[in-house]
Backbone as JSON, one array per atom type, in Angstrom:
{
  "sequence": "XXXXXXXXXXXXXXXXXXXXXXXXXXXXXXXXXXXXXXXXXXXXXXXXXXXXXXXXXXXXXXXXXXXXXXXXXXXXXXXXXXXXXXXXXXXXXXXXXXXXXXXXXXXXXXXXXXXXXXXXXXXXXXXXXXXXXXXXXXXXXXXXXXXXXXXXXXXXXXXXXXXXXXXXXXXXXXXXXXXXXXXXXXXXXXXXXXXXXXXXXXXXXXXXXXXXXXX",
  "N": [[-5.31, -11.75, -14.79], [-7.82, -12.04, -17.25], [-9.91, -10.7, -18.93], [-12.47, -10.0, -20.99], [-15.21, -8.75, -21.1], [-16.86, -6.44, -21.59], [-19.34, -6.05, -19.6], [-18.32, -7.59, -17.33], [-16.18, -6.73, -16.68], [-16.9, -3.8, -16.03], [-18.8, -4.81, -13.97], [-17.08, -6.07, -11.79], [-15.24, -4.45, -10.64], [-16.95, -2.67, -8.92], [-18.44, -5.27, -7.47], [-16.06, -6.21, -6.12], [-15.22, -3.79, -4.21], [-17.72, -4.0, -2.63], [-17.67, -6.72, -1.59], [-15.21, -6.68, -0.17], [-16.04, -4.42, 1.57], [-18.22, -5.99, 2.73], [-17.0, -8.28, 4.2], [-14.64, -6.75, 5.81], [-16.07, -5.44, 7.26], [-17.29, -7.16, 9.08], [-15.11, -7.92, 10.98], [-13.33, -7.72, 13.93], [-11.67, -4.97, 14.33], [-8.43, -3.64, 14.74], [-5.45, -1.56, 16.18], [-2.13, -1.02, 16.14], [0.71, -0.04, 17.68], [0.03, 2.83, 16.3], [0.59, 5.92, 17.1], [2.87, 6.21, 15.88], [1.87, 7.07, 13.39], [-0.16, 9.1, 14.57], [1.43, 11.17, 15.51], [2.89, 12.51, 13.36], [0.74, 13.27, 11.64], [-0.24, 15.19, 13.29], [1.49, 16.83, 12.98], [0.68, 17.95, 10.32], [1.52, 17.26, 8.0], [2.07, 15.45, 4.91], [1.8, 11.64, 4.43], [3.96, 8.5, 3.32], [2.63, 5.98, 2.71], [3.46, 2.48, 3.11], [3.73, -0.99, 2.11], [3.76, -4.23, 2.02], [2.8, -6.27, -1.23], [1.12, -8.58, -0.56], [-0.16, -7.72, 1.82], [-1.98, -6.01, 0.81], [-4.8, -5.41, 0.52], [-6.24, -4.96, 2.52], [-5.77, -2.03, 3.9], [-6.42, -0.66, 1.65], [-9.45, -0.53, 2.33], [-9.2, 0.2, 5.14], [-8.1, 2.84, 4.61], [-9.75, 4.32, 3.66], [-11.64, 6.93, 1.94], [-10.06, 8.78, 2.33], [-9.12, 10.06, 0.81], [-7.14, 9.81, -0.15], [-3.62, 9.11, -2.17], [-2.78, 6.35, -4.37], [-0.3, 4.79, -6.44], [-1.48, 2.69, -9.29], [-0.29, -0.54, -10.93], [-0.2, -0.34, -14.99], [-1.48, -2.6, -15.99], [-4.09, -5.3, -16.55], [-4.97, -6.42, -13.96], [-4.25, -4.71, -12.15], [-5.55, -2.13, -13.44], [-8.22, -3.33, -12.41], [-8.02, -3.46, -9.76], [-7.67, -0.66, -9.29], [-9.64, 0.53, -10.05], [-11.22, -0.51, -8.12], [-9.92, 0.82, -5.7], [-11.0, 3.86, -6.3], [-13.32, 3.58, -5.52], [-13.12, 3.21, -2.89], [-12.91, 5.86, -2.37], [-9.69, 6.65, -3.65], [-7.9, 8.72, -5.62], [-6.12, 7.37, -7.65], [-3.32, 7.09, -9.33], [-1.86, 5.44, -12.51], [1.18, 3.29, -13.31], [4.08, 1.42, -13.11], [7.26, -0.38, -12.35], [7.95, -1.21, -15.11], [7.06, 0.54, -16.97], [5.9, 3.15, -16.87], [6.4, 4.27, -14.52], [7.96, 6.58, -13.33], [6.53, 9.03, -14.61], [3.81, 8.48, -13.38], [4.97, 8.49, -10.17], [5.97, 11.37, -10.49], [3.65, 12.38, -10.81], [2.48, 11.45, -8.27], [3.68, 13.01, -6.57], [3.03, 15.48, -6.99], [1.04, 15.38, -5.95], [1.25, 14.41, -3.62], [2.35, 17.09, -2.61], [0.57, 18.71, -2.38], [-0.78, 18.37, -0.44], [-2.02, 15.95, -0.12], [-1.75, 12.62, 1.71], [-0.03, 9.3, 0.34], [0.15, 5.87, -1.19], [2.19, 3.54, -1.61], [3.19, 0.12, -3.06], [5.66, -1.88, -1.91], [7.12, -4.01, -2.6], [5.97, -3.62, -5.34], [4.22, -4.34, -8.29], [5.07, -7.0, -9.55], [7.0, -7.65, -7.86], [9.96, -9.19, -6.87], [8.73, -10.72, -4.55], [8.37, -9.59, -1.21], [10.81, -8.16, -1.37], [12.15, -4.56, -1.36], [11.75, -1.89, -3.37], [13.05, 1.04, -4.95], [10.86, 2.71, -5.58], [9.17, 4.26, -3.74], [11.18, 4.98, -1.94], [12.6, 7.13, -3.88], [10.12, 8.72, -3.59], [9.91, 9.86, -1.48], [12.35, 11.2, -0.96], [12.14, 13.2, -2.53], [9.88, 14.62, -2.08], [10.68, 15.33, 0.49], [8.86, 13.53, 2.26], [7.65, 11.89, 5.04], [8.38, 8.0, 5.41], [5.92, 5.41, 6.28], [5.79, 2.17, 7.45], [4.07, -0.62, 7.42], [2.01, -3.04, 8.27], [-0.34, -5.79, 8.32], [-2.25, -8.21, 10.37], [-4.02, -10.99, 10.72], [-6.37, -13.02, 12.03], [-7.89, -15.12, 11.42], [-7.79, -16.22, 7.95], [-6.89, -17.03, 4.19], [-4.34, -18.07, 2.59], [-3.09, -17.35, -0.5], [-1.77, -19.42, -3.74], [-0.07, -17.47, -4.37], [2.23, -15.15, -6.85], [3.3, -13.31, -4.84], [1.68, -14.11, -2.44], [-0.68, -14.25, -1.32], [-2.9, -12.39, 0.79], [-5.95, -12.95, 2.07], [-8.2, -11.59, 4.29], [-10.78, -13.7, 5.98], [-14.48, -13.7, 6.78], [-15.45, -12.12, 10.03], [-13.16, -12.51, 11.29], [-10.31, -11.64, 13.66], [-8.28, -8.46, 13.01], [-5.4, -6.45, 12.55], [-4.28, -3.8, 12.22], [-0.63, -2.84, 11.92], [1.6, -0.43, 12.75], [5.09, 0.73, 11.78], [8.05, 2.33, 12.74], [8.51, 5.74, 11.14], [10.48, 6.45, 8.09], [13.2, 8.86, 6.91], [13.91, 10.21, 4.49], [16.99, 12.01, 3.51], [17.8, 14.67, 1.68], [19.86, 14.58, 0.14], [20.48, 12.04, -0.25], [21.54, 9.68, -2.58], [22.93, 6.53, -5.04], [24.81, 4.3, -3.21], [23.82, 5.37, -0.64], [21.34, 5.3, -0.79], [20.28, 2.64, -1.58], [21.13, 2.04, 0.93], [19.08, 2.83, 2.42], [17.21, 1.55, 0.92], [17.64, -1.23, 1.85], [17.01, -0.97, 4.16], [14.44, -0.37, 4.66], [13.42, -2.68, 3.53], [13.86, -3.96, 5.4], [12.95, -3.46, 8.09], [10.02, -4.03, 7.09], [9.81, -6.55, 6.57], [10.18, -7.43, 9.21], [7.92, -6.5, 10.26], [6.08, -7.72, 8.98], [7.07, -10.57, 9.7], [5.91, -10.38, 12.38], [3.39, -10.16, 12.17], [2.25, -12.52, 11.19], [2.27, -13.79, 13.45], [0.16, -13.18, 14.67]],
  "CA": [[-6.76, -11.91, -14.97], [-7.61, -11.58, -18.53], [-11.38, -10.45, -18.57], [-12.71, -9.34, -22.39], [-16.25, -8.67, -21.61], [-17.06, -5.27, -20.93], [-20.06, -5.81, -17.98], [-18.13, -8.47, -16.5], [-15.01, -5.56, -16.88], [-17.84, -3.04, -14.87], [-18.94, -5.46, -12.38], [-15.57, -6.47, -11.01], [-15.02, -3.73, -9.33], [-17.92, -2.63, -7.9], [-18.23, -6.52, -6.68], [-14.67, -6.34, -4.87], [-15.57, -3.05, -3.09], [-19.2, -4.68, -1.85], [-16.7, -8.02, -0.94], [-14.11, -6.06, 1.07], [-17.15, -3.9, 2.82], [-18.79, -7.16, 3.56], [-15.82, -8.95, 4.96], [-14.08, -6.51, 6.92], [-17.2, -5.03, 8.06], [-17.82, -8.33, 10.03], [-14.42, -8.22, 11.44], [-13.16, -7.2, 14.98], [-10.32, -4.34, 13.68], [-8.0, -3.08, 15.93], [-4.35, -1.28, 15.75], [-0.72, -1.11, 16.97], [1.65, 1.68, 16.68], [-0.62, 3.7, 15.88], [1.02, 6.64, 17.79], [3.7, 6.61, 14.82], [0.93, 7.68, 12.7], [-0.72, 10.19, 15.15], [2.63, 12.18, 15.7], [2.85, 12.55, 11.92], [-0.56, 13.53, 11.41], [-0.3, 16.33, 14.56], [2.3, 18.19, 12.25], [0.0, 18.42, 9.69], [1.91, 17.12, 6.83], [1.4, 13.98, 4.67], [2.78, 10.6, 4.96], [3.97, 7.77, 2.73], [2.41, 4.85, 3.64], [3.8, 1.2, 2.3], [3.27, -2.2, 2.42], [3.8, -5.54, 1.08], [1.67, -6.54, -1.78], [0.54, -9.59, -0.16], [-1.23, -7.55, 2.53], [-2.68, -4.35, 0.53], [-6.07, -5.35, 0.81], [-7.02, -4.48, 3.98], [-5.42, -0.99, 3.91], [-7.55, 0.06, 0.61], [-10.3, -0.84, 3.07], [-8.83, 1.3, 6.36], [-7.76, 4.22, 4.75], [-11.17, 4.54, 2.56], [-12.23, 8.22, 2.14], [-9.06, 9.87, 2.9], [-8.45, 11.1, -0.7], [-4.89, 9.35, -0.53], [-3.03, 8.37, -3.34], [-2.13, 5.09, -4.94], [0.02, 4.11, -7.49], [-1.36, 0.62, -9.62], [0.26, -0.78, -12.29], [-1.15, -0.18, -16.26], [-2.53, -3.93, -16.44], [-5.24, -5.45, -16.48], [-4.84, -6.54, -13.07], [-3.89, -3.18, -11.86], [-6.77, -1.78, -14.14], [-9.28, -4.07, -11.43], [-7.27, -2.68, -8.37], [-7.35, 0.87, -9.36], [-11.27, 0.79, -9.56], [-11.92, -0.59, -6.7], [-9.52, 2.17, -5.07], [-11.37, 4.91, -6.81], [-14.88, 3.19, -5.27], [-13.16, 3.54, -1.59], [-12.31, 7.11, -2.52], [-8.67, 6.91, -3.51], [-7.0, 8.99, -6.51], [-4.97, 6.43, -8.7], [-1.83, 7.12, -10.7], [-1.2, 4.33, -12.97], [2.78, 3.15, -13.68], [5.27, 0.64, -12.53], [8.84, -0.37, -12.66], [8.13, -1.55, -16.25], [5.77, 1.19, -17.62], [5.09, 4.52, -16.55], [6.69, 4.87, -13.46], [8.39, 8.05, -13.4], [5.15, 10.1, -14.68], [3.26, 7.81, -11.86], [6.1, 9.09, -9.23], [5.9, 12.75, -10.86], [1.94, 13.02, -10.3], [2.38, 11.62, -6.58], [4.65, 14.23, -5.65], [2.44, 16.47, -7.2], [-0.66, 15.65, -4.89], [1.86, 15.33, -1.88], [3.01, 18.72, -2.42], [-0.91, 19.58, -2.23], [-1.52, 17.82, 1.31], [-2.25, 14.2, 0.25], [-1.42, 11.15, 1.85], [0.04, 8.48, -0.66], [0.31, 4.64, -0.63], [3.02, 2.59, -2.64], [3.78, -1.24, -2.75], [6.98, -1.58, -1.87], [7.58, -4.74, -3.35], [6.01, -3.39, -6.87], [3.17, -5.08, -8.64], [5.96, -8.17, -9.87], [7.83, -8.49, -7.11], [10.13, -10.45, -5.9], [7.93, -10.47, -2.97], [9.09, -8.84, 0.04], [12.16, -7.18, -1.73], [11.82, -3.71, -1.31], [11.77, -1.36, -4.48], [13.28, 2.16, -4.65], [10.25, 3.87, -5.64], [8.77, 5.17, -2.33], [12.68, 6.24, -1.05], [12.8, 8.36, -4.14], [9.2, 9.83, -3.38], [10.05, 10.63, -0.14], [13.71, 12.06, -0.99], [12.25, 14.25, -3.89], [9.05, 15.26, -1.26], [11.17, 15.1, 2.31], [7.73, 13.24, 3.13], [8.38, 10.48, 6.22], [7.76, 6.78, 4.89], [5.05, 5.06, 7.28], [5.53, 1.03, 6.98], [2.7, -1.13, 7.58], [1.84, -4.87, 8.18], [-1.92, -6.54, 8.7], [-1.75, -9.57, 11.32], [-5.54, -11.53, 10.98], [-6.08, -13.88, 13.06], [-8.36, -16.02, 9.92], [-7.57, -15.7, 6.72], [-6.71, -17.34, 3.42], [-3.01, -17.31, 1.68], [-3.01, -18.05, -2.06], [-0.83, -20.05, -4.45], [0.66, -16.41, -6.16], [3.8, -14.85, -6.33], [3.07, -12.43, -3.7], [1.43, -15.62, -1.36], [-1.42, -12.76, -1.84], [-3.94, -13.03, 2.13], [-7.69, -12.43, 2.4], [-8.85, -11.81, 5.68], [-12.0, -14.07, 6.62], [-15.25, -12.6, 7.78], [-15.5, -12.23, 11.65], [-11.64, -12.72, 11.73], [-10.04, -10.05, 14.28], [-7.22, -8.37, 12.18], [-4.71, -5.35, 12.96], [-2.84, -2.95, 11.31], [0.45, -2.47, 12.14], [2.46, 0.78, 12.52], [6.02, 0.47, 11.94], [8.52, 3.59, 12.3], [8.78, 5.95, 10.14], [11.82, 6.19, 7.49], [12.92, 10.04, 6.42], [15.09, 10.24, 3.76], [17.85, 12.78, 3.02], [16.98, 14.98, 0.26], [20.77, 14.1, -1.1], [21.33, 10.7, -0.94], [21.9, 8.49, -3.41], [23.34, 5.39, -5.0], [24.97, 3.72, -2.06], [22.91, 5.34, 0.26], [19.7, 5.34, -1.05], [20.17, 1.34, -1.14], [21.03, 1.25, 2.45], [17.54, 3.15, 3.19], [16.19, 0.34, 0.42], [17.73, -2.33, 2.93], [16.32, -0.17, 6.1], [13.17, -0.21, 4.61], [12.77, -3.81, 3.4], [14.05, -4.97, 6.76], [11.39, -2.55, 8.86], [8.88, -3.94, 6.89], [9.53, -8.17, 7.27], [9.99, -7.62, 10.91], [6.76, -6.06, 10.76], [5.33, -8.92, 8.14], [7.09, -11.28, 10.87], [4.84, -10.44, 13.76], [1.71, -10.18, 11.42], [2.3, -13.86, 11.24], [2.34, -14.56, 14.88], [-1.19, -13.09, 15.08]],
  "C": [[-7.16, -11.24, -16.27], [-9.53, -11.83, -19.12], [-11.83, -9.37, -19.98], [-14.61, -8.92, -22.26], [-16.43, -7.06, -20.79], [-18.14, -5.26, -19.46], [-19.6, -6.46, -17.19], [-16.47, -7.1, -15.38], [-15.97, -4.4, -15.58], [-18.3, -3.7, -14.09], [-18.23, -5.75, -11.36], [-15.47, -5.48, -9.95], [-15.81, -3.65, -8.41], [-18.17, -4.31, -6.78], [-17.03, -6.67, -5.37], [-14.83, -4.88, -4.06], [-16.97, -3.49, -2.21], [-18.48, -6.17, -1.66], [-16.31, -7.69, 0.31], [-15.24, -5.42, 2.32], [-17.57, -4.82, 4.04], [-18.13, -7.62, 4.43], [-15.49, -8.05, 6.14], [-15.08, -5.51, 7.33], [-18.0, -6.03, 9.22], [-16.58, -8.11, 11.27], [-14.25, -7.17, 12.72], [-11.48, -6.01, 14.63], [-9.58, -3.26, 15.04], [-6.46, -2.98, 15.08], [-3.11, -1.44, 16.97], [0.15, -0.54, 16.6], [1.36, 2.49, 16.03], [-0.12, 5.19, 16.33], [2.06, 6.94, 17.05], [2.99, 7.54, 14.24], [0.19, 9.07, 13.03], [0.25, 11.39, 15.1], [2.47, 12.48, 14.28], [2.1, 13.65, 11.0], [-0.91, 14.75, 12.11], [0.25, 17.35, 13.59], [1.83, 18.39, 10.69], [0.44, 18.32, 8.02], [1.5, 16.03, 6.33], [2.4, 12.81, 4.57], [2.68, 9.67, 3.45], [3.63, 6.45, 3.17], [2.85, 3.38, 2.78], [3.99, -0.12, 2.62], [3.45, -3.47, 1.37], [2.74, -6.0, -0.2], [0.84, -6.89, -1.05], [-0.81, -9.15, 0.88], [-2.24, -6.18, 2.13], [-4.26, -4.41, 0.48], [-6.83, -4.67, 1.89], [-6.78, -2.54, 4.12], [-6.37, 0.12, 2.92], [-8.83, 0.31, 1.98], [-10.12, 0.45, 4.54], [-8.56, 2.51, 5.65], [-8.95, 4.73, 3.55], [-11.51, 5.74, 3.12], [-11.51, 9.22, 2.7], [-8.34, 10.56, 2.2], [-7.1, 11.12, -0.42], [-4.81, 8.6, -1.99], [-2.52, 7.91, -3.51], [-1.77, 5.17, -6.12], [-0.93, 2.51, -7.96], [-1.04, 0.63, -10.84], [-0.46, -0.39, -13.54], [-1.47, -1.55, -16.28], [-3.48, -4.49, -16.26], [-5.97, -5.57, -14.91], [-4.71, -5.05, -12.04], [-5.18, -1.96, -12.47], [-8.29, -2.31, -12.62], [-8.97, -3.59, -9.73], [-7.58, -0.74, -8.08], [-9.17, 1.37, -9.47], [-11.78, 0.7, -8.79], [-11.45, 0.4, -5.51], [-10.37, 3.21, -5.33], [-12.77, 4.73, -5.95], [-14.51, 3.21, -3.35], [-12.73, 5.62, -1.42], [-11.04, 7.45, -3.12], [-8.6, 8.03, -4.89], [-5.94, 7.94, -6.82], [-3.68, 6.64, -9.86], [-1.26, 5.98, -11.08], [0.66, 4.22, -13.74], [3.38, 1.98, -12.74], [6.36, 0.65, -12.97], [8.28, -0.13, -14.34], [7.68, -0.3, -16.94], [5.38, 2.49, -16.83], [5.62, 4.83, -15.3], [7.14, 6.11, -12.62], [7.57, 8.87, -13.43], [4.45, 9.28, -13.71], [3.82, 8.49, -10.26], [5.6, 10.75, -9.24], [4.54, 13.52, -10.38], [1.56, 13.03, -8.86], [2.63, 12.71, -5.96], [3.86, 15.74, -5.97], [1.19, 16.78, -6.07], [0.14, 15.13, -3.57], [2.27, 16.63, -1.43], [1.61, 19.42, -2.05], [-1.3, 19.1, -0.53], [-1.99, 16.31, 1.11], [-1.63, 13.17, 0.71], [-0.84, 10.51, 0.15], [0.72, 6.79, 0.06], [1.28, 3.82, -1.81], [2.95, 1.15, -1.91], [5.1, -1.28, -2.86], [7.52, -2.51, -2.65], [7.12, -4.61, -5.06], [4.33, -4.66, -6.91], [3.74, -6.83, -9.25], [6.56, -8.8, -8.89], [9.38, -8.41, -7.24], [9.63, -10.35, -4.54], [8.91, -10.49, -1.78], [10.25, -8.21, -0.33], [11.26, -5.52, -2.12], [12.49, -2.62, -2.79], [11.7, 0.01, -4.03], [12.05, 3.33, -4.82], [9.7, 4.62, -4.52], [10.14, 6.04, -1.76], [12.9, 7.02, -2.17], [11.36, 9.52, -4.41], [9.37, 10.29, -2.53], [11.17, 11.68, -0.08], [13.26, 13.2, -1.39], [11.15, 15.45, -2.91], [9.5, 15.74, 0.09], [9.54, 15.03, 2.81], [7.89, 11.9, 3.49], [7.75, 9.25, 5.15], [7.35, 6.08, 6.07], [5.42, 3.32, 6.77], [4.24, 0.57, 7.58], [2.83, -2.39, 7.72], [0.32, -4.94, 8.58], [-1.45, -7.58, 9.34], [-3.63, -9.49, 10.81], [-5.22, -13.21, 11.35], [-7.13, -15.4, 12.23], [-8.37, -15.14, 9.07], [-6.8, -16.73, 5.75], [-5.36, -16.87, 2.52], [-3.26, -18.17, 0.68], [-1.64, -18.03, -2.55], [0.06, -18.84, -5.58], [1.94, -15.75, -5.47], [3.66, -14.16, -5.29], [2.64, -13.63, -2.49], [0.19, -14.21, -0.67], [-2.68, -13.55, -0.35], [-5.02, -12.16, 1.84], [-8.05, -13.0, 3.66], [-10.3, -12.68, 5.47], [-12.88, -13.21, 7.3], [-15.14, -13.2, 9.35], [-14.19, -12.89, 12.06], [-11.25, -11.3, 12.88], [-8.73, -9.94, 13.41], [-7.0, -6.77, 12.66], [-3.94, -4.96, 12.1], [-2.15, -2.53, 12.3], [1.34, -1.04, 11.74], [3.96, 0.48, 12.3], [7.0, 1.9, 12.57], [9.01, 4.07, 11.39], [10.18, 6.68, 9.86], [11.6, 7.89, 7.09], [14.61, 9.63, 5.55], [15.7, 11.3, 2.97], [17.78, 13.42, 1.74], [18.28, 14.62, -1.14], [21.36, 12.86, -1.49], [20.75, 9.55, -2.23], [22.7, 7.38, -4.12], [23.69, 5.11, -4.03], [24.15, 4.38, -0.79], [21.45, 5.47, 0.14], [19.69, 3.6, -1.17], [20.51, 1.0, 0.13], [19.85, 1.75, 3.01], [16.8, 2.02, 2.37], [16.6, -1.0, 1.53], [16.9, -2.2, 3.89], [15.09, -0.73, 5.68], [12.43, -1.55, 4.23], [12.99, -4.69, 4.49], [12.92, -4.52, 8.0], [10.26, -3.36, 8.42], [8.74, -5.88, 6.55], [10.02, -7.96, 8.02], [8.35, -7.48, 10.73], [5.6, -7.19, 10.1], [5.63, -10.23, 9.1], [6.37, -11.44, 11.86], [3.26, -9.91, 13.39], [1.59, -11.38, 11.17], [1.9, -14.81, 12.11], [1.18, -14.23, 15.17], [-1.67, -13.89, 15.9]]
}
């Protein structure tokens, strides 16, 4: 999205946080496996929470005002994402694979070490949709903080023609977030076993994109 006018640049956001309000402020929202989350949350530490591109909408939306932190890419696209986070409350550290990721990574771990929540895409801001990307298993290794998966099921809703196959819930849709269980990862593994927690973790998380389907 390649947007040169500066008020159109300041409206965007604000517009897609007064969208999302609208929308899933109509909707009937309800959870499942939530009791992952609660246990978690009892011991007073913070969690990694992660999720498919395709469904990160809704989550900005649920976890609004919980001063958690997101990674979004430096682009323009990522630029329009990272405002409208900031307008549900979040903290934003911009970076991806390509660009900044490491100092992106470095600042998370900084505000998990303080008590924040944080939220990665697992599949990245590129993709290959649904392939799972090491950055969350080496925030969690470097933090020993659990990784939470996630899925949205809505029961209406709109999938678009993009690489991600990117869903917008419908208003007065009923839609659920999904708990998955959570992943802890070894503060020493790596190469070969830090790709069998990247398998674990991209297979945890299309099961869980599987039965967000069957809504």
């Amino acid at each position: 999205m390649r947007i040169n006018s500066p008020l159109l640049n300041n409206l965007l956001p604000r517009l897609g946080v007064l969208l999302m309000r609208a929308i899933y402020g109509t909707c009937r929202q309800t959870t499942r496996g939530i009791e992952q989350e609660t246990k978690l949350l009892a011991q007073g530490k913070p969690i990694i929470y992660t999720i498919w591109h395709c469904q990160l909408s809704y989550v900005i939306y649920y976890f609004r005002q919980r001063q958690g932190v997101l990674m979004a890419s430096p682009s323009r696209d990522g630029e329009l994402i990272s405002r409208i986070a900031q307008g549900f409350g979040f903290i934003v550290c911009r970076g991806s694979r390509q660009k900044g990721g490491l100092s992106a990574l470095k600042s998370m771990a900084a505000y998990l070490r303080q008590g924040h929540s944080a939220g990665l895409i697992a599949d990245g801001s590129r993709g290959p949709a649904r392939v799972a990307q090491k950055g969350p298993l080496v925030l969690a290794r470097e933090t020993q903080t659990p990784i939470l998966p996630l899925a949205v099921a809505s029961r209406h809703k709109i999938t678009f023609n993009s690489w991600d196959r990117f869903e917008l819930t419908l208003p007065f849709s009923s839609i659920t977030l999904i708990f998955g269980e959570p992943l802890y990862i070894p503060v020493d593994d790596r190469g070969p076993r830090l790709e069998y927690w990247r398998q674990e973790l991209e297979a945890r998380l299309n099961h869980l994109f599987r039965a967000s389907q069957q809504h």
